[in-house]
Every structure is written in C-alpha cells, then in structure tokens.
DOLOMI-877541 format. One record per residue: residue number from 1; residue in three letters; x, y, z of N, C-alpha, C, O, CB in turn. Coordinates in steps of 0.05 Angstrom, whole numbers, plus 5000, padded with zeros to 4 digits. Each point is the difference from the previous one (the first is absolute). Glycine has a CB too. Example, Ala and Ser with C-alpha at 12.3 -4.5 7.8 and 13.67 -1.06 7.14 Angstrom:
REM DOLOMI-877541
site i = 1, aa = ALA, n_u = 5264, n_v = 4886, n_w = 5156, ca_u = 4982, ca_v = 5024, ca_w = 5000, c_u = 5018, c_v = 5024, c_w = 5000, o_u = 5021, o_v = 5000, o_w = 5013, cb_u = 4941, cb_v = 4977, cb_w = 5012
site i = 2, aa = SER, n_u = 5031, n_v = 5044, n_w = 4961, ca_u = 5016, ca_v = 5024, ca_w = 5001, c_u = 4985, c_v = 5022, c_w = 5014, o_u = 5010, o_v = 5022, o_w = 5004, cb_u = 5014, cb_v = 4965, cb_w = 4953
END
This chain:
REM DOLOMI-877541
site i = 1, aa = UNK, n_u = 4823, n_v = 4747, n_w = 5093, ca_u = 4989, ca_v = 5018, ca_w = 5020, c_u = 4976, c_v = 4987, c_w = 5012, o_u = 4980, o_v = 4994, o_w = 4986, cb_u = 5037, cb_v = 5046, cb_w = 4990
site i = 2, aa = UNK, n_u = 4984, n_v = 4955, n_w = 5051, ca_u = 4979, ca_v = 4989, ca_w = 5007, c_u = 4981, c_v = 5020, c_w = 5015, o_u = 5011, o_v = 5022, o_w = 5000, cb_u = 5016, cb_v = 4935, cb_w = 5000
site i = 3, aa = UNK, n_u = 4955, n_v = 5043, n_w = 5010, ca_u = 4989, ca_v = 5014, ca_w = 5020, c_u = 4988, c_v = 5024, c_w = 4978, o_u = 5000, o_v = 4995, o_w = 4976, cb_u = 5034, cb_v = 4989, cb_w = 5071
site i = 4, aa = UNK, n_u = 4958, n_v = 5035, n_w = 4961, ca_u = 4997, ca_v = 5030, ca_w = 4989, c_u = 5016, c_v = 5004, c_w = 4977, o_u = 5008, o_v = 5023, o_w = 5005, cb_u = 4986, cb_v = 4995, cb_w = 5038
site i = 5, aa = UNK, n_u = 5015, n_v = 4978, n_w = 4938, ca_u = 5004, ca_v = 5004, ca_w = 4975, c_u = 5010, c_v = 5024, c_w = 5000, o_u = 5024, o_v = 5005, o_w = 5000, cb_u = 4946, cb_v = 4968, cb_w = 4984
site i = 6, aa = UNK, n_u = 5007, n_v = 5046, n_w = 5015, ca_u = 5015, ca_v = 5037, ca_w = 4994, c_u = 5007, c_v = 5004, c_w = 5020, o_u = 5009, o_v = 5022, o_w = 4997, cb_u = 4968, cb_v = 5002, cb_w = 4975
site i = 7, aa = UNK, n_u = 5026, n_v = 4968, n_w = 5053, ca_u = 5011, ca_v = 5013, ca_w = 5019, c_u = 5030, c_v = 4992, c_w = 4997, o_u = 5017, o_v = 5018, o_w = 4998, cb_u = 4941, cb_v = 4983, cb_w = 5031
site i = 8, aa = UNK, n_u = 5051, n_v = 4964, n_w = 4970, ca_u = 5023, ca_v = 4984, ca_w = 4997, c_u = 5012, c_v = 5024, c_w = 4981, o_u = 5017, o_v = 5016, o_w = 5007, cb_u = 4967, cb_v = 4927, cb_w = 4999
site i = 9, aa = UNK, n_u = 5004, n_v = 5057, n_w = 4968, ca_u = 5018, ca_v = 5019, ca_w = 4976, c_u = 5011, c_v = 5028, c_w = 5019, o_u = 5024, o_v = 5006, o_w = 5003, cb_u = 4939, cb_v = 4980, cb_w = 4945
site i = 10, aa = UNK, n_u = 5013, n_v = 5030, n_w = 5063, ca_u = 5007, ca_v = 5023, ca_w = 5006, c_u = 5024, c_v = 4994, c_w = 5012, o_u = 5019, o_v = 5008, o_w = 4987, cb_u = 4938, cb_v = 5011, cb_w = 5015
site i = 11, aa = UNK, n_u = 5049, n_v = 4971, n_w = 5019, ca_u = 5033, ca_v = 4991, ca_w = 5016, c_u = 5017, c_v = 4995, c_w = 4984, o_u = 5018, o_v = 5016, o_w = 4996, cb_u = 4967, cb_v = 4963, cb_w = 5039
site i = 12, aa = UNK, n_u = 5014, n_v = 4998, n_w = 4952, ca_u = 5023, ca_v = 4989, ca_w = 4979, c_u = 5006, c_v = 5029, c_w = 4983, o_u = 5023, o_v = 5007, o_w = 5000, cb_u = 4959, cb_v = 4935, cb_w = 4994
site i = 13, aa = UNK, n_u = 5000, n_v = 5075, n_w = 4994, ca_u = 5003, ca_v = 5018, ca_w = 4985, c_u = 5024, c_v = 5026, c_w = 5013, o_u = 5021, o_v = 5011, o_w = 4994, cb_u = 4925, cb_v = 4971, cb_w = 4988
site i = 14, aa = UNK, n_u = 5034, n_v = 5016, n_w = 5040, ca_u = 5015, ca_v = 5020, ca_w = 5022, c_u = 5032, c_v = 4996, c_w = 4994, o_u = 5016, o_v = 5011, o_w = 4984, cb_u = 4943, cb_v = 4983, cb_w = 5057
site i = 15, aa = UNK, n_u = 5043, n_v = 4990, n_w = 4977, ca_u = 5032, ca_v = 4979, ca_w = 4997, c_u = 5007, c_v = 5003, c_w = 4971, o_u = 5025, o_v = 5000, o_w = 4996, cb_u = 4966, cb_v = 4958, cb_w = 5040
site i = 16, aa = UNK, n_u = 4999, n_v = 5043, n_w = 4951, ca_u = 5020, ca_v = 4996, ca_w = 4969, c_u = 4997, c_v = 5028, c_w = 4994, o_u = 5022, o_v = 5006, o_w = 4990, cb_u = 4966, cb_v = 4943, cb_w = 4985
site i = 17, aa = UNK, n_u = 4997, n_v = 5072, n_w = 5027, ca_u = 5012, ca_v = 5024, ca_w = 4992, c_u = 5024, c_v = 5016, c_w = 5016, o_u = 5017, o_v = 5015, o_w = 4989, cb_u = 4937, cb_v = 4986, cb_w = 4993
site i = 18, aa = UNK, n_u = 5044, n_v = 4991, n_w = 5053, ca_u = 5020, ca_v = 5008, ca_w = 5019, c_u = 5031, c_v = 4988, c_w = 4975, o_u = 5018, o_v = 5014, o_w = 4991, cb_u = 4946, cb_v = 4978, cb_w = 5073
site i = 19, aa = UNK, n_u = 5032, n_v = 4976, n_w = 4933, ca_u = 5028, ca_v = 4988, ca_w = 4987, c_u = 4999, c_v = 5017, c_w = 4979, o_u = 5023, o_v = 5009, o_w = 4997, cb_u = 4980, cb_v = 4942, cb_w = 5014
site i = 20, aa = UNK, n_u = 4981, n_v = 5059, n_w = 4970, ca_u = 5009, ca_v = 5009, ca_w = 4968, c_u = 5008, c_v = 5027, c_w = 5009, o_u = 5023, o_v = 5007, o_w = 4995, cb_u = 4943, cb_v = 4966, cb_w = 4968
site i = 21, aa = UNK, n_u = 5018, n_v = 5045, n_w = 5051, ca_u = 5020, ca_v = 5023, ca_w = 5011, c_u = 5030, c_v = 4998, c_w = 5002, o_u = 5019, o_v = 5013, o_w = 4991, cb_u = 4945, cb_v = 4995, cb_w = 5033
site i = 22, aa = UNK, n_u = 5033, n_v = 4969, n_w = 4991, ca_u = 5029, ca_v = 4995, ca_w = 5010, c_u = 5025, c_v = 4992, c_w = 4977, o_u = 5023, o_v = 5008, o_w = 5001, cb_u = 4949, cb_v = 4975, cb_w = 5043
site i = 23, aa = UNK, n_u = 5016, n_v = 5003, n_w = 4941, ca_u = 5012, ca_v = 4995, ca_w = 4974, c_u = 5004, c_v = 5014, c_w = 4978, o_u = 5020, o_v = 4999, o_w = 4985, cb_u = 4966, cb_v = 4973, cb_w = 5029
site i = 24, aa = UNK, n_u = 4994, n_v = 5043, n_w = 4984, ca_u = 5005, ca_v = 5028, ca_w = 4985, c_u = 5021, c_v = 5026, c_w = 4998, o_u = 5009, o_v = 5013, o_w = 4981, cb_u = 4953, cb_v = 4970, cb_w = 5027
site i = 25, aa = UNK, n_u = 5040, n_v = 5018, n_w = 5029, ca_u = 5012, ca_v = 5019, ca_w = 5003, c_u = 5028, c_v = 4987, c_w = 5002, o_u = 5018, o_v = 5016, o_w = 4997, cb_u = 4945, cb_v = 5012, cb_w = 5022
site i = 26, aa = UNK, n_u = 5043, n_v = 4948, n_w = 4984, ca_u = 5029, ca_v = 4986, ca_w = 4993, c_u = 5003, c_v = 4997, c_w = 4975, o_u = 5023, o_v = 5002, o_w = 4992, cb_u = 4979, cb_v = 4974, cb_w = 5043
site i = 27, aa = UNK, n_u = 4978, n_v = 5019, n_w = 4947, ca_u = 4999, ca_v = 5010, ca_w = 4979, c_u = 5022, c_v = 5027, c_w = 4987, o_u = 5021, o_v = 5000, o_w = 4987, cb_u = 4932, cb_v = 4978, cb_w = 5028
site i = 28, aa = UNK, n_u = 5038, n_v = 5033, n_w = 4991, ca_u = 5003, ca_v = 5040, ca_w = 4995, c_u = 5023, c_v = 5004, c_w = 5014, o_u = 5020, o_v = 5012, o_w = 4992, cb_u = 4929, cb_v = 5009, cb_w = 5009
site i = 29, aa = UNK, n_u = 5049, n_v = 4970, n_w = 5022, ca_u = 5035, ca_v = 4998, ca_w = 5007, c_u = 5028, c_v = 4991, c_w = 4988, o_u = 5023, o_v = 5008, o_w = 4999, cb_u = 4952, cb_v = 4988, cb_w = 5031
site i = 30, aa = UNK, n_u = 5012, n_v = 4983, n_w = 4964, ca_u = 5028, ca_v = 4978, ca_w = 4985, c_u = 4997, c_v = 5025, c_w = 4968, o_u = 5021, o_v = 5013, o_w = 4996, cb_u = 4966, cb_v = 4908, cb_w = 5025
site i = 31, aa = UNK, n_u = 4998, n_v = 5082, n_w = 4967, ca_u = 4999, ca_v = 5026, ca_w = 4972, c_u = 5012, c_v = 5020, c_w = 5014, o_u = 5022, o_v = 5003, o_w = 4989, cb_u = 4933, cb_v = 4990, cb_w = 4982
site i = 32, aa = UNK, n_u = 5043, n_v = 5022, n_w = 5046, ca_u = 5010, ca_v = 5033, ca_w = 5008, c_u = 5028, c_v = 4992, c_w = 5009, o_u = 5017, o_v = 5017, o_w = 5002, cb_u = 4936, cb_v = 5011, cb_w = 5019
site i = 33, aa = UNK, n_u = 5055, n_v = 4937, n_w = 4986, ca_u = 5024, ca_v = 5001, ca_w = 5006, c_u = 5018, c_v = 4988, c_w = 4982, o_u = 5023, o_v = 4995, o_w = 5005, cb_u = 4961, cb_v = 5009, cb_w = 5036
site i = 34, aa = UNK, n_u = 5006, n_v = 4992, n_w = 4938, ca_u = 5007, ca_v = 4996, ca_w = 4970, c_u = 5013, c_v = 4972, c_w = 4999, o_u = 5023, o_v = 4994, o_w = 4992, cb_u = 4986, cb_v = 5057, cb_w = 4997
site i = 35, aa = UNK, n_u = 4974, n_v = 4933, n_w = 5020, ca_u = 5008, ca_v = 4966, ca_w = 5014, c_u = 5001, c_v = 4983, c_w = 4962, o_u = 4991, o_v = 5006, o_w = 4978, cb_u = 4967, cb_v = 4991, cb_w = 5092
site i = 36, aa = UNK, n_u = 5058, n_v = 4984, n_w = 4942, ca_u = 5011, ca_v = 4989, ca_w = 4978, c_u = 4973, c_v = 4984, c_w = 4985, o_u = 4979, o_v = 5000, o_w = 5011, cb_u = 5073, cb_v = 4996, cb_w = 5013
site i = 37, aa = UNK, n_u = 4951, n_v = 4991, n_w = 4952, ca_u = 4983, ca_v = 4989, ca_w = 4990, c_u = 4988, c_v = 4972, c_w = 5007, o_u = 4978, o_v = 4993, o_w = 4992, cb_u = 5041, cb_v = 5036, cb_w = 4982
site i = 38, aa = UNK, n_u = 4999, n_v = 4955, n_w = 5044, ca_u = 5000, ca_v = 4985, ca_w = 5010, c_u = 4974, c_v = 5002, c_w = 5033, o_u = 4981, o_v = 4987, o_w = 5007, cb_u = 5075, cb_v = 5010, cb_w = 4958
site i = 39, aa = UNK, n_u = 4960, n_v = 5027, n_w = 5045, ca_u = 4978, ca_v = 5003, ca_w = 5024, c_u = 4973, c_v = 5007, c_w = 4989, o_u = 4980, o_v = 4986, o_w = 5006, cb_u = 5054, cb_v = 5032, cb_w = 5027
site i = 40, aa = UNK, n_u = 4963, n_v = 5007, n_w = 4946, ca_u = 4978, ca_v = 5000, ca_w = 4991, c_u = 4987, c_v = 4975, c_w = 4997, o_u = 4978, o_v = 4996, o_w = 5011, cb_u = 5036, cb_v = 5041, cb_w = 4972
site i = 41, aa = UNK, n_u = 4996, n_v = 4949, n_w = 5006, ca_u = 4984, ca_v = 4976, ca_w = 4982, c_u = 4983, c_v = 4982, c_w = 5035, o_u = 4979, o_v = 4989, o_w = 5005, cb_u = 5071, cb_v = 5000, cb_w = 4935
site i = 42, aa = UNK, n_u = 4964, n_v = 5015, n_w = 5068, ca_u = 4998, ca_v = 4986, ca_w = 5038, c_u = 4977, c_v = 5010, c_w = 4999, o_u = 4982, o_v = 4986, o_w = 4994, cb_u = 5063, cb_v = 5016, cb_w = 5039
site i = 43, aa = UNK, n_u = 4951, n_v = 5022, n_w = 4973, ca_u = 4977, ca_v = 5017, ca_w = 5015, c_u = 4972, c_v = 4998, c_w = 4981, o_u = 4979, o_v = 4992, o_w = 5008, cb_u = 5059, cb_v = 5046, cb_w = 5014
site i = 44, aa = UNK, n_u = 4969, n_v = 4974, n_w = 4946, ca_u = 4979, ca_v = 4992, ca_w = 4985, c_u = 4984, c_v = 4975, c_w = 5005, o_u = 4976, o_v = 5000, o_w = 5004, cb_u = 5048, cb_v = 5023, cb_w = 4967
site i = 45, aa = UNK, n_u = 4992, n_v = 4954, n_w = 5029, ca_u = 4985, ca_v = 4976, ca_w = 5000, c_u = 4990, c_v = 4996, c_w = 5026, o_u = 4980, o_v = 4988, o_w = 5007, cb_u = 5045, cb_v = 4992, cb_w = 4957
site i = 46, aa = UNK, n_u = 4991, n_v = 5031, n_w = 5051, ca_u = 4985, ca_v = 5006, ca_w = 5030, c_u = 4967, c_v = 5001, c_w = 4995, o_u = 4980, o_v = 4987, o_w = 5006, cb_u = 5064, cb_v = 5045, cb_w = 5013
site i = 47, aa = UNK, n_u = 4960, n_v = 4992, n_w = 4964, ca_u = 4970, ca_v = 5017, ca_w = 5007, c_u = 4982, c_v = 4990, c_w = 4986, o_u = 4978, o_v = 5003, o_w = 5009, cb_u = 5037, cb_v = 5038, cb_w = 4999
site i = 48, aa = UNK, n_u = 4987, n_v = 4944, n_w = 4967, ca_u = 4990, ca_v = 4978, ca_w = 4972, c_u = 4994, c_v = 4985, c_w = 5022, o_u = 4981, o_v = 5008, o_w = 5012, cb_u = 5050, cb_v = 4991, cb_w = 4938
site i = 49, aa = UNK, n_u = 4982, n_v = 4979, n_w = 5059, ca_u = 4994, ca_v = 4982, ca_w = 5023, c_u = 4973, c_v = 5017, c_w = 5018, o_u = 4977, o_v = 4992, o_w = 4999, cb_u = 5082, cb_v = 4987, cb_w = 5003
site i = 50, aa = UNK, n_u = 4948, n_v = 5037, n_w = 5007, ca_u = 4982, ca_v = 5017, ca_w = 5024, c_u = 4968, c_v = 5011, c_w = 4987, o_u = 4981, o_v = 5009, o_w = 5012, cb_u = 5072, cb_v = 5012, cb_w = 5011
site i = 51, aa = UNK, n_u = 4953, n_v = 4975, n_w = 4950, ca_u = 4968, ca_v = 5014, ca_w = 4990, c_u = 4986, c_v = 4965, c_w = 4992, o_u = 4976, o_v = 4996, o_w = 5004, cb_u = 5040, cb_v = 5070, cb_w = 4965
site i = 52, aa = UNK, n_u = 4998, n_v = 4919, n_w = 5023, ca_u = 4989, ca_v = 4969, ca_w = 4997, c_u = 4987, c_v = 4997, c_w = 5030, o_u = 4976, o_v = 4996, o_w = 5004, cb_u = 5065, cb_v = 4979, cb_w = 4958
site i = 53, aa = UNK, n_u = 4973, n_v = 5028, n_w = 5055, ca_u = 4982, ca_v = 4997, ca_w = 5027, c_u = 4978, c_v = 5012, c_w = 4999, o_u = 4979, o_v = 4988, o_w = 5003, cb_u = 5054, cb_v = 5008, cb_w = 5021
site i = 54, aa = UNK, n_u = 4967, n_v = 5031, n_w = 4972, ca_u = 4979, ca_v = 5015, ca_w = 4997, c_u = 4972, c_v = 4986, c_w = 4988, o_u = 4979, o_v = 4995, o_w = 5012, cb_u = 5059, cb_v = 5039, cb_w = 4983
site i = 55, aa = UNK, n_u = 4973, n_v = 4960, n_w = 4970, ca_u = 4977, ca_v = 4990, ca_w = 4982, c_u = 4993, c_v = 4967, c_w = 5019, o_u = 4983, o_v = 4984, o_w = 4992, cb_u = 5039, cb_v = 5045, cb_w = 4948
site i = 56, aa = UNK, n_u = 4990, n_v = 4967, n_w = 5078, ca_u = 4992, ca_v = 4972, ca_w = 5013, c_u = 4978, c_v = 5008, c_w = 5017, o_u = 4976, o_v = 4996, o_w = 4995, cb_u = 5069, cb_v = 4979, cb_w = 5005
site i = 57, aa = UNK, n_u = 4964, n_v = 5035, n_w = 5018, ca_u = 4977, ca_v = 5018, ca_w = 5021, c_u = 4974, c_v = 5007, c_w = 4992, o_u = 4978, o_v = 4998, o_w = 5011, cb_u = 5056, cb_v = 5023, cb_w = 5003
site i = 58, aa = UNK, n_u = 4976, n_v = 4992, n_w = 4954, ca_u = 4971, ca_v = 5010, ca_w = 4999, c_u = 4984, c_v = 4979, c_w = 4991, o_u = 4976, o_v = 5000, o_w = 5005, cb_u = 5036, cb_v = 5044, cb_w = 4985
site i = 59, aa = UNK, n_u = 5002, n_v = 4935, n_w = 4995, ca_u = 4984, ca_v = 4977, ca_w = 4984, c_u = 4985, c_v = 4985, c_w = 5019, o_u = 4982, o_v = 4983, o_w = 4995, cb_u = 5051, cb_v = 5012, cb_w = 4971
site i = 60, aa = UNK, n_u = 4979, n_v = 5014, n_w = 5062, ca_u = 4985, ca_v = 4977, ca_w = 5025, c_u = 4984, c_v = 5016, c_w = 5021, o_u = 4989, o_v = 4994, o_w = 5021, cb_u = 5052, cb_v = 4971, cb_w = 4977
site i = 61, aa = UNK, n_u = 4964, n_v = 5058, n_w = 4987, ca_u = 4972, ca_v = 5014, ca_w = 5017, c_u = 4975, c_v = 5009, c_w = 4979, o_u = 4978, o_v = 5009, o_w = 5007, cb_u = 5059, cb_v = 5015, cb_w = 5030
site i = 62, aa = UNK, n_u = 4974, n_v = 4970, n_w = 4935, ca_u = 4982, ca_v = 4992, ca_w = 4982, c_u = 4977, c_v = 4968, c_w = 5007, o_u = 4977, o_v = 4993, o_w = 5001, cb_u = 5067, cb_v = 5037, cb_w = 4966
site i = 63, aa = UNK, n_u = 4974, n_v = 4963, n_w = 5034, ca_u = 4991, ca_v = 4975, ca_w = 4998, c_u = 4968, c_v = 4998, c_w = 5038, o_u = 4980, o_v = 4986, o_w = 5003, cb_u = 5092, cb_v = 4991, cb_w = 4961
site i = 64, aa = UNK, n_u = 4939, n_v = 5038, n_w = 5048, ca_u = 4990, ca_v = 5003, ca_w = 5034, c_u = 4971, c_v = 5028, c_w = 4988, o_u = 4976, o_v = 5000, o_w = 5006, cb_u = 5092, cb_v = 4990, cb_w = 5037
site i = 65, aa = UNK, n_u = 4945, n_v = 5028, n_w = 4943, ca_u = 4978, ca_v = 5027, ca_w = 4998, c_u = 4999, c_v = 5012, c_w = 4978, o_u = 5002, o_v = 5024, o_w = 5003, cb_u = 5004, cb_v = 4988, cb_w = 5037
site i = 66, aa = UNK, n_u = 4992, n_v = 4983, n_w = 4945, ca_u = 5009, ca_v = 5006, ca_w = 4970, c_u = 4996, c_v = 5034, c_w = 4997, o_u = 5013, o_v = 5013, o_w = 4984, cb_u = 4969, cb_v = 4934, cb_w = 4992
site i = 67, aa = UNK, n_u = 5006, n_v = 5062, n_w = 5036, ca_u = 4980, ca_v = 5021, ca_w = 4995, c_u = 5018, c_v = 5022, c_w = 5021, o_u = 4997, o_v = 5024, o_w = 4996, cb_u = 4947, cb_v = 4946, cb_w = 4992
site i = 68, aa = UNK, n_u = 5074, n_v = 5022, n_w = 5032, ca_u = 5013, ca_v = 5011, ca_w = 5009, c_u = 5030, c_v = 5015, c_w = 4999, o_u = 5014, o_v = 5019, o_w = 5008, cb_u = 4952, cb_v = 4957, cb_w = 5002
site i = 69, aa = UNK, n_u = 5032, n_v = 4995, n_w = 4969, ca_u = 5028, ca_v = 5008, ca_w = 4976, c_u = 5000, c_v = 5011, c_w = 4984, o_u = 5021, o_v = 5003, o_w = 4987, cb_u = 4991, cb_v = 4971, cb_w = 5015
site i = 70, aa = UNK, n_u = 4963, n_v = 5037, n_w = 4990, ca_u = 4997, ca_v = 5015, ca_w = 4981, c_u = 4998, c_v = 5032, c_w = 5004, o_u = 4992, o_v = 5014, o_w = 4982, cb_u = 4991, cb_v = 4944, cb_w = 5003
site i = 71, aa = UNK, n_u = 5026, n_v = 5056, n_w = 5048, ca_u = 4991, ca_v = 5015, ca_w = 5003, c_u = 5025, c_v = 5018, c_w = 5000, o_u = 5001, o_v = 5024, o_w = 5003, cb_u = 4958, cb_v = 4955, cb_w = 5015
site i = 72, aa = UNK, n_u = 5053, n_v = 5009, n_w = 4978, ca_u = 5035, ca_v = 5010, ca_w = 4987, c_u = 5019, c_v = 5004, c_w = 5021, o_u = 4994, o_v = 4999, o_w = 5024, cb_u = 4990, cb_v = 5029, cb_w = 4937
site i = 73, aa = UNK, n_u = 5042, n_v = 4976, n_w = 5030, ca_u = 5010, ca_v = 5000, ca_w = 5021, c_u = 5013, c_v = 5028, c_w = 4998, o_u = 5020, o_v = 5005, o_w = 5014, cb_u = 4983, cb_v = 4944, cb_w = 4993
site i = 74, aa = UNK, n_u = 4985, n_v = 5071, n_w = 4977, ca_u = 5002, ca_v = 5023, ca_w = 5015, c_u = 4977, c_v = 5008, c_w = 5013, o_u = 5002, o_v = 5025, o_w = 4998, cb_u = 5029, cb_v = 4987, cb_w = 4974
site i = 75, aa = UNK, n_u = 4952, n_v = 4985, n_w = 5039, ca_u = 4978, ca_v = 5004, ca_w = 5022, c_u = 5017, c_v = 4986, c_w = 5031, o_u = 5010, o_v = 4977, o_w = 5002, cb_u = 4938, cb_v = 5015, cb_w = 4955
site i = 76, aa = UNK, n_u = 5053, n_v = 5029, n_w = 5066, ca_u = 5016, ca_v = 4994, ca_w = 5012, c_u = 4995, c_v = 4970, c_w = 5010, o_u = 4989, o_v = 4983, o_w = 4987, cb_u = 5018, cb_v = 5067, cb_w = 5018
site i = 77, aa = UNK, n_u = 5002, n_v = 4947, n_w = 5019, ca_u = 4993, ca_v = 4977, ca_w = 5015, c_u = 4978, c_v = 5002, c_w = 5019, o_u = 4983, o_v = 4984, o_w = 5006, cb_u = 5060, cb_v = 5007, cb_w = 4988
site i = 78, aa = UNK, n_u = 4961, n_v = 5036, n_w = 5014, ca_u = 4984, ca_v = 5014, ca_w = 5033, c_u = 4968, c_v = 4999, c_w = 4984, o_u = 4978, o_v = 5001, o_w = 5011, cb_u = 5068, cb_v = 5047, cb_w = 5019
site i = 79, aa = UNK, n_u = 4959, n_v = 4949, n_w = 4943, ca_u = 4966, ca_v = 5015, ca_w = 4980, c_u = 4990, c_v = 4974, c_w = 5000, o_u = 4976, o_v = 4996, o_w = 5001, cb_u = 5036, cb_v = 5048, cb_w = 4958
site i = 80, aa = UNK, n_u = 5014, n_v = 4928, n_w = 5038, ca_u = 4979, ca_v = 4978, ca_w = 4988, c_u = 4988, c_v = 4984, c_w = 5025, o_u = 4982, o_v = 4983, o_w = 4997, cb_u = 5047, cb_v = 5009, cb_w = 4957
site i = 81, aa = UNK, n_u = 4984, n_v = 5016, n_w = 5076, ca_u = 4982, ca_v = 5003, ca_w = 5025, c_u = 4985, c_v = 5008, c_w = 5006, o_u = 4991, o_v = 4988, o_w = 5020, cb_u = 5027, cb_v = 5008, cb_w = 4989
site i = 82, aa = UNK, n_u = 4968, n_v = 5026, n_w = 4983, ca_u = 4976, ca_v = 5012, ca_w = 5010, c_u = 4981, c_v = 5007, c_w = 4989, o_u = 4981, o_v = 5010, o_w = 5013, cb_u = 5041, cb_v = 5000, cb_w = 5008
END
C-alpha cells in the first residue's frame, strides 16, 4: 500500500467485504440447495482463500497505520473517515 495507508485499506476492505457478501450468500445457496460435497468443498475454499486475502490487507495496512488496524473491523468504514 503506498500512499495513505488507512485510506488504501479502507477501499481494498470495501472491495473484500462487497466479494465475501457475495461469497457467502453463494455460500448459503449451494447448502439450501443441498449441493454436493464436491461443490461445497469449491466454495469453502473459495472463502478460506478470500479471508487469507483479508489477513494480507490488514498486515499491510498494519504495516502503513498500525493503530488503524486496530480499530476493528466492526467499526464501520464511514466512522474510520471522519
């Protein structure tokens, strides 16, 4: 992350909760539609894969604001702007 640090995270973050939504609820779909073990296994590692991105992000907006990463990521986004 170059430039602004917590700002860079705030975007990347942005973007990765829009994708884990998105993954989630394909998630819950492929279960309500009683998908084989095989697709499951697809989607899980999907989302395993999708939270490693996560712990990357934060390690490099650690690394840019440390103090900003620490402000969790249930505190919205709109809060860690203003």
């Amino acid at each position: 992350m170059s430039g602004n640090g917590a700002l860079a995270f705030d975007v990347e973050y942005g973007r990765w909760l829009e994708d884990h939504n998105h993954r989630i609820n394909e998630l819950k779909g492929a279960v309500s539609n009683h998908a084989g073990d095989g697709e499951l296994r697809i989607i899980v590692d999907g989302v395993v894969a999708h939270y490693e991105d996560f712990f990357r992000i934060k390690a490099d907006a650690a690394k840019a604001d440390v103090f900003h990463g620490l402000s969790g990521c249930w505190v919205g986004i709109s809060s860690w702007c203003s």
